[in-house]
C-alpha positions in Angstrom: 13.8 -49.8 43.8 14.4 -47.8 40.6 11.9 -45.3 38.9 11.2 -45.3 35.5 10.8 -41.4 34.7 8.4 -40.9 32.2 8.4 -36.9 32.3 11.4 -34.9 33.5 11.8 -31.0 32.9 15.2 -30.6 33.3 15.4 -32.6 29.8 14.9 -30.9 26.7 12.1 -32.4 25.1 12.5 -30.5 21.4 14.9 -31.8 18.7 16.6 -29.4 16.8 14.5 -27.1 14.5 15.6 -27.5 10.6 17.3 -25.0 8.9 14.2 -24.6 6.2 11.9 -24.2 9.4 14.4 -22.0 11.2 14.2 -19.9 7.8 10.8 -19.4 7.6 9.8 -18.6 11.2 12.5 -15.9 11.1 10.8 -14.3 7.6 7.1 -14.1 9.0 8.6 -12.8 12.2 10.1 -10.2 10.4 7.3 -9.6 8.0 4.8 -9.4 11.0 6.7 -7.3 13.2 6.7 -4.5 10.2 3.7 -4.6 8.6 1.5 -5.0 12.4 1.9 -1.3 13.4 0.4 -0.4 9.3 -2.4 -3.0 10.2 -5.3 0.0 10.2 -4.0 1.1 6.8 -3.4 -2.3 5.2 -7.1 -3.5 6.4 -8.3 -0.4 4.6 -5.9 -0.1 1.6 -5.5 -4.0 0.5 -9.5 -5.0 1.4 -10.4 -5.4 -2.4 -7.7 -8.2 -2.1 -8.6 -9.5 0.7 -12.3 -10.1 -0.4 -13.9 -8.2 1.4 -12.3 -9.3 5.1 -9.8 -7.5 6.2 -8.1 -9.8 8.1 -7.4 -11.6 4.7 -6.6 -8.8 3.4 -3.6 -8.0 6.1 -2.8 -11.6 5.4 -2.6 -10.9 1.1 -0.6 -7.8 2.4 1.6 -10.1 4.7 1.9 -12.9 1.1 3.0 -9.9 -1.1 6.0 -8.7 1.7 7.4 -12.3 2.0 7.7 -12.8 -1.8 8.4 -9.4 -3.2 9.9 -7.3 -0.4 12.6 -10.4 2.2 16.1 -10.1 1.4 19.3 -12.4 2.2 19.2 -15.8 4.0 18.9 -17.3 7.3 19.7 -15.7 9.7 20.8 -12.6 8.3 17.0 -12.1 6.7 15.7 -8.5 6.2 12.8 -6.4 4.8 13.4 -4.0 1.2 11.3 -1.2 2.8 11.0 0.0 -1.0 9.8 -3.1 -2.0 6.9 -3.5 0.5 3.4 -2.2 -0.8 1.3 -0.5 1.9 -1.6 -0.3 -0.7 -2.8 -2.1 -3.5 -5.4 -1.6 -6.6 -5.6 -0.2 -9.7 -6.5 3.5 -9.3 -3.1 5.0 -11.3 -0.7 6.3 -9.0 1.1 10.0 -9.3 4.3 11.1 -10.2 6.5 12.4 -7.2 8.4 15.2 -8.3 10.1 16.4 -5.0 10.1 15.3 -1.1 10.9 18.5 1.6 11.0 17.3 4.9 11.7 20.0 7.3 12.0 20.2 11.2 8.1 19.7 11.9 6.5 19.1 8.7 6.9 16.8 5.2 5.9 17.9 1.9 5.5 15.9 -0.9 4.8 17.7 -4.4 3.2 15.1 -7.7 1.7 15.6 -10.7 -0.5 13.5 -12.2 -0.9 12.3 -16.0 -4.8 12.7 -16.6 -6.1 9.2 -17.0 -9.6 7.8 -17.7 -9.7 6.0 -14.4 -8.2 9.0 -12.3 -10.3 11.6 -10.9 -9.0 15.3 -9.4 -10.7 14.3 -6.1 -8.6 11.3 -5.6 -7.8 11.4 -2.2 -4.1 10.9 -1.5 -2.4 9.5 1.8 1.1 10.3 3.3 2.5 7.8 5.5 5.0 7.9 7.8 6.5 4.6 9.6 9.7 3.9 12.1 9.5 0.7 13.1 12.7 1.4 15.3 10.5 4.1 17.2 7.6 2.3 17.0 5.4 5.3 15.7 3.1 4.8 12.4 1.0 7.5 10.9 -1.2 9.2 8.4 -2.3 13.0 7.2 -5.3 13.7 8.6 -6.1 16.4 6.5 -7.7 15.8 3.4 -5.4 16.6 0.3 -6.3 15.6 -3.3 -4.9 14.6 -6.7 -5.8 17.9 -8.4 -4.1 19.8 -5.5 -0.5 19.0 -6.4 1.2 18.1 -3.5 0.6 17.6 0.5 1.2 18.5 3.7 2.0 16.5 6.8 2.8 17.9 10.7 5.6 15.2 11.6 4.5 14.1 15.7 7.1 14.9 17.9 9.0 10.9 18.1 9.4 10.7 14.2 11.8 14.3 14.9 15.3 14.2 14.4 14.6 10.4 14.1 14.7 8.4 10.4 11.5 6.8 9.1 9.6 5.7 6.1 7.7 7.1 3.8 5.3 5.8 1.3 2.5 7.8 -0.6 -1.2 6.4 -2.2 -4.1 7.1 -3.6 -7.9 6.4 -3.4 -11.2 7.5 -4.1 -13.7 9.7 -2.7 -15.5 6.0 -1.2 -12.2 4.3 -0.6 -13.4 1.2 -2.3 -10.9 2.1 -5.3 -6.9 2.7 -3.9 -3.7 2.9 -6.1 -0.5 0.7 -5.3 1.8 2.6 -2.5 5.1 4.2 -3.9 8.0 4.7 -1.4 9.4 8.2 -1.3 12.4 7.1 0.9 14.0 6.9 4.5 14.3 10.1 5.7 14.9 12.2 8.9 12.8 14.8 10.6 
């Protein structure tokens, strides 16, 4: 008496994937596992975009990284942290005229060209990101366009430890924000 087996788990029961699929699982991987810890920021920054919902706009914000910001081919696939936007809109950004980043804190020191749609009480937003560490963050206090530059206490993991840093804009009701510009990798 033979059995027919009609289910055995010992046999692998998936084909190998395809290259293209292989490819693409890889980049939103990737582009999920470094844009997730900026979710709060992105579902604030990149809601105009998104409609009004912010889990479309994380997804417009998630779009924009695989197109603008993926480098190299499968498997050797990696993110252009300069390239990725952690904001988007139209408010006009600032010009960054120097970057200090001490033991404990980061300045950042702009100016801005005066511009019909910008207003002095823009607020603007320093934001610091290791994805290595695992540690994302924002200023909490409030620094504006007319001030010319601003001020951020780096937490104790981002120091002696490299990380991102990208700098936006928006206004005083945060329904207007300005696209991010990177300011570099740098090390507390």
């Amino acid at each position: 008496m033979d059995i027919d087996f009609f289910y055995d788990r010992s046999k692998p029961k998936k084909k190998e994937q395809s290259y293209g699929r292989l490819a693409v699982q890889q980049r939103m991987r990737l582009a999920m596992a470094f844009l997730h810890p900026l979710r709060p920021i992105i579902a604030e920054s990149w809601l105009n975009q998104g409609k009004g919902n912010r889990s479309k706009a994380f997804g417009q914000a998630l779009k924009a990284l695989m197109q603008e910001a993926m480098e190299g081919h499968y498997p050797d696939q990696r993110i252009a942290a300069e390239r990725v936007l952690v904001s988007s809109g139209l408010l006009p950004a600032i010009h960054v005229e120097d970057v200090v980043c001490g033991d404990r804190v980061l300045e950042v020191y702009f100016s801005d060209e005066s511009t019909p749609m910008a207003s002095s009480t823009d607020e603007v937003v320093l934001v610091v990101y290791s994805p290595e560490v695992g540690v994302a963050g924002r200023n909490t206090e409030v620094f504006f366009r007319k001030d010319g530059h601003i001020r951020l206490k780096l937490p104790a993991q981002l120091r002696s430890q490299r990380f991102h840093t990208y700098l936006f804009l928006h206004n005083m009701k945060k329904k207007q924000f300005s696209r991010s510009v990177y300011l570099g990798q740098l090390e507390g």
